[in-house]
ZADREN-696105 format. One record per atom (N, C-alpha, C, O): residue in one letter; x, y, z. Coordinates in steps of 0.02 Angstrom, whole numbers, plus 50000, padded with zeros to 5 digits. Layout:
BEGIN
AXYZ ...
REM end
This chain:
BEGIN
X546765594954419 X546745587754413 X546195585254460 X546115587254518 X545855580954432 X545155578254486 X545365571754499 X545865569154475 X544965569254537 X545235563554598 X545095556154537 X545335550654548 X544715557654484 X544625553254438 X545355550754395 X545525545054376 X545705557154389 X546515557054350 X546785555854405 X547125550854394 X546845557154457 X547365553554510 X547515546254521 X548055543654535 X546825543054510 X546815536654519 X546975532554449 X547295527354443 X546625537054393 X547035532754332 X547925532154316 X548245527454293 X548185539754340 X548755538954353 X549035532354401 X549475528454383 X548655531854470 X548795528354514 X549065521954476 X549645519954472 X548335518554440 X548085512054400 X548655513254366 X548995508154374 X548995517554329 X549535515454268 X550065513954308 X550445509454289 X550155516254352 X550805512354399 X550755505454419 X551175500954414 X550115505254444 X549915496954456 X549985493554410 X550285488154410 X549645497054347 X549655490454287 X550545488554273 X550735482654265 X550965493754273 X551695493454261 X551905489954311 X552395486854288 X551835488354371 X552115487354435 X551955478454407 X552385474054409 X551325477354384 X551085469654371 X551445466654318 X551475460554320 X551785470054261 X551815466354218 X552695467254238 X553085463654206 X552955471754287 X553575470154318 X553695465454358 X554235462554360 X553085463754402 X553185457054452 X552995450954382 X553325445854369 X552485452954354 X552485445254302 X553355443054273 X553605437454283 X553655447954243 X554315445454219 X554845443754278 X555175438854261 X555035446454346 X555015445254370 X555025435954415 X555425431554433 X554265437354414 X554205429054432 X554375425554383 X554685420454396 X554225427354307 X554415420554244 X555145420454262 X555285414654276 X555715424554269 X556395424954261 X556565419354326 X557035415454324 X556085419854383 X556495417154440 X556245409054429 X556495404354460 X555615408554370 X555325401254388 X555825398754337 X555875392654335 X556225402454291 X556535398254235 X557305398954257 X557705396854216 X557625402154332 X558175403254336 X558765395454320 X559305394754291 X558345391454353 X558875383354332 X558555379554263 X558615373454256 X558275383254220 X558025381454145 X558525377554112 X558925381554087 X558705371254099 X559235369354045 X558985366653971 X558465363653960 X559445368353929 X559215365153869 X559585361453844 X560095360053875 X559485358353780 X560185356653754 X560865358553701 X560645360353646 X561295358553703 X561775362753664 X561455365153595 X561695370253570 X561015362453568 X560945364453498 X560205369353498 X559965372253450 X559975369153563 X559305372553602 X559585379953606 X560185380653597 X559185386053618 X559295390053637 X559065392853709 X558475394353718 X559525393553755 X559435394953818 X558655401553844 X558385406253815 X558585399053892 X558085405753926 X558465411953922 X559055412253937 X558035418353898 X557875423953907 X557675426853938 X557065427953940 X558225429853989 X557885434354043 X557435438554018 X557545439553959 X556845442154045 X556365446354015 X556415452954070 X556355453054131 X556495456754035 X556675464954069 X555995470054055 X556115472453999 X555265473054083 X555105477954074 X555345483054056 X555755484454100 X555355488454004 X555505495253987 X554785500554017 X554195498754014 X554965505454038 X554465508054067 X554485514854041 X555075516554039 X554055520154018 X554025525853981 X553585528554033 X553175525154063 X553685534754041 X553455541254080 X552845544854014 X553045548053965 X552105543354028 X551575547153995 X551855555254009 X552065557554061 X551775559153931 X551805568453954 X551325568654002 X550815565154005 X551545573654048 X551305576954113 X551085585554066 X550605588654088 X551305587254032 X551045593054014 X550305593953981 X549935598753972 X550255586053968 X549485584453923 X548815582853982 X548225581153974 X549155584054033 X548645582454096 X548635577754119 X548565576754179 X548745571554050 X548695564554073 X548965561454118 X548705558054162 X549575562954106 X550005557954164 X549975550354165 X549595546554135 X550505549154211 X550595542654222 X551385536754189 X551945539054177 X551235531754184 X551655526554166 X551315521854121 X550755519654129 X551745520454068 X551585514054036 X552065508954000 X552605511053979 X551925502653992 X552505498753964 X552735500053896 X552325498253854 X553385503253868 X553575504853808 X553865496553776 X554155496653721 X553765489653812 X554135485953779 X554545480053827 X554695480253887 X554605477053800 X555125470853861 X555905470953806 X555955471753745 X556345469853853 X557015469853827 X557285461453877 X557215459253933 X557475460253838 X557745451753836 X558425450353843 X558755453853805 X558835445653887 X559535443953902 X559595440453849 X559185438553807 X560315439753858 X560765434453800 X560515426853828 X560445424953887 X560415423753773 X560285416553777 X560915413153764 X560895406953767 X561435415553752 X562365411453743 X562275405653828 X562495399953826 X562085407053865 X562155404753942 X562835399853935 X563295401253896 X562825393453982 X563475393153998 X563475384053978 X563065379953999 X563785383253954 X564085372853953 X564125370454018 X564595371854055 X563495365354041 X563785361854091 X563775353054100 X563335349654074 X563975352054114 X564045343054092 X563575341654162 X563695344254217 X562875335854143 X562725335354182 X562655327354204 X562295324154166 X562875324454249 X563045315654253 X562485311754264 X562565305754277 X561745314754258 X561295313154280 X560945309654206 X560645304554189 X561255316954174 X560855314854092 X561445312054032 X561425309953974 X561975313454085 X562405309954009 X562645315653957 X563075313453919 X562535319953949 X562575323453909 X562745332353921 X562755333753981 X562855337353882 X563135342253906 X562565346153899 X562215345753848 X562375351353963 X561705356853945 X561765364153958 X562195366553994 X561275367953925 X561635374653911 X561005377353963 X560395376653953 X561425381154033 X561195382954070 X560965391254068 X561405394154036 X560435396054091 X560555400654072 X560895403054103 X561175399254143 X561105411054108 X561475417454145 X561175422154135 X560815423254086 X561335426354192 X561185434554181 X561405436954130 X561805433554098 X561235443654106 X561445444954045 X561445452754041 X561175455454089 X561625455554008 X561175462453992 X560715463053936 X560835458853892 X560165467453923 X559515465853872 X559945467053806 X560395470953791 X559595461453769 X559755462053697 X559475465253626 X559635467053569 X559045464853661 X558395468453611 X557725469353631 X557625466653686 X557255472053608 X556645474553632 X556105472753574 X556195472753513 X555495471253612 X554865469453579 X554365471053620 X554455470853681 X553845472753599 X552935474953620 X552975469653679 X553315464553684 X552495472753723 X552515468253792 X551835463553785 X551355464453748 X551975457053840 X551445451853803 X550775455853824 X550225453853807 
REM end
């Protein structure tokens, strides 16, 4: 292995590591997100991460995909707006799609 594949390996961790802090930060900027009952709540966004074969020389990490929470979140009456809003929650992932 030459010092050229070490560092692209390196880079595929970085690139994975970035698009883990990007979801990450979106999840924490949308954590008090409300909508309205007939709205569908925020989606937590989860990285999936796949291990490149090591037998092919290549090596490394790359994103296989984002996996998404339940949008059900929770009824909360809020006195400010008059009206009832659907807050999100944690969740576990619901399904999976190509990463942005």
């Amino acid at each position: 292995m030459s010092a050229f594949d070490a560092l692209r390996i390196a880079g595929s961790g970085m690139t994975l590591h970035r698009k883990y802090l990007d979801a990450v930060s979106d999840n924490i900027a949308n954590i008090n997100t409300a909508a309205a009952p007939d709205q569908e709540a925020f989606k937590e966004r989860f990285i999936v991460a796949q291990a490149v074969d090591y037998g092919s020389g290549t090596g490394g990490v790359r994103v296989a995909g984002a996996a998404f929470g339940s949008s059900e979140g929770k009824l909360v009456y809020s006195p400010t707006t008059r009206s009832p809003t659907r807050a999100a929650t944690s969740g576990c992932p619901t399904s999976t799609s190509a990463p942005r």
